[in-house]
C-alpha positions, 0 to 999 in steps of 0.5 A, a space after each residue: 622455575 624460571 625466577 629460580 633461573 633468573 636469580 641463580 644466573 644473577 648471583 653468577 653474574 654478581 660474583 664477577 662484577 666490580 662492587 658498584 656494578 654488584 650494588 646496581 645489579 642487586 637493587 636491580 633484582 630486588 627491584 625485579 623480585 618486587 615486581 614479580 612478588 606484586 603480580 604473583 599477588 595480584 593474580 592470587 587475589 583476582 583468583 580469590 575473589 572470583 564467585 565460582 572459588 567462593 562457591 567451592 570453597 564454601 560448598 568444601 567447607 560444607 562437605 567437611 562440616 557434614 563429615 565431621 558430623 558423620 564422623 562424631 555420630 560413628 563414635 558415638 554408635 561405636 562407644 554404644 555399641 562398645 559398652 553393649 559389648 562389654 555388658 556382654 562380656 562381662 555377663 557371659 564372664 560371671 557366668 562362665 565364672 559361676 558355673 566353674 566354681 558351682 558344685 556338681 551334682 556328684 559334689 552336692 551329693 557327696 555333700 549331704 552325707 
């Protein structure tokens, strides 16, 4: 938020400067910006390269490897236990069918006179 400030207040100060005065105060920003960019990455690398984020980030890694197994052996107890299902239906279906479609005992009667 700062940077933000510091670059918005430039740009103010810019606009009401002659042309060298604007080309001096642009290579002082960008010099300024450089800086910044240097110790924002300097301090991401020391946080990077300390033990306790590498144990973190490999105990994440981990923790996402074991869901992912989890998540894999769940579809495929789902997929089982959806084709048992649909075993199932189908069966009971044939069934169903069979019976609505067999003669009753009235109409195998009738049919044998």
């Amino acid at each position: 938020m700062r940077n933000i400030t510091i670059v918005a207040l430039a740009g103010l100060a810019l606009a009401a400067c002659s042309k060298a005065e604007q080309a001096d105060a642009t290579q002082d920003a960008k010099e300024a910006g450089a800086k910044v960019a240097d110790s924002v990455r300097g301090a991401a690398n020391e946080v990077a390269s300390e033990a306790d984020l590498k144990k973190a980030r490999a105990e994440v890694d981990k923790a996402a490897a074991e869901a992912g197994a989890a998540v894999k052996a769940a579809g495929e107890s789902a997929k089982d236990a959806a084709a048992g299902a649909v075993k199932d239906v189908a069966r009971d279906t044939k069934s169903a069918v069979h019976e609505a479609t067999a003669p009753t005992p009235e109409e195998k009667a009738a049919e044998k006179k």
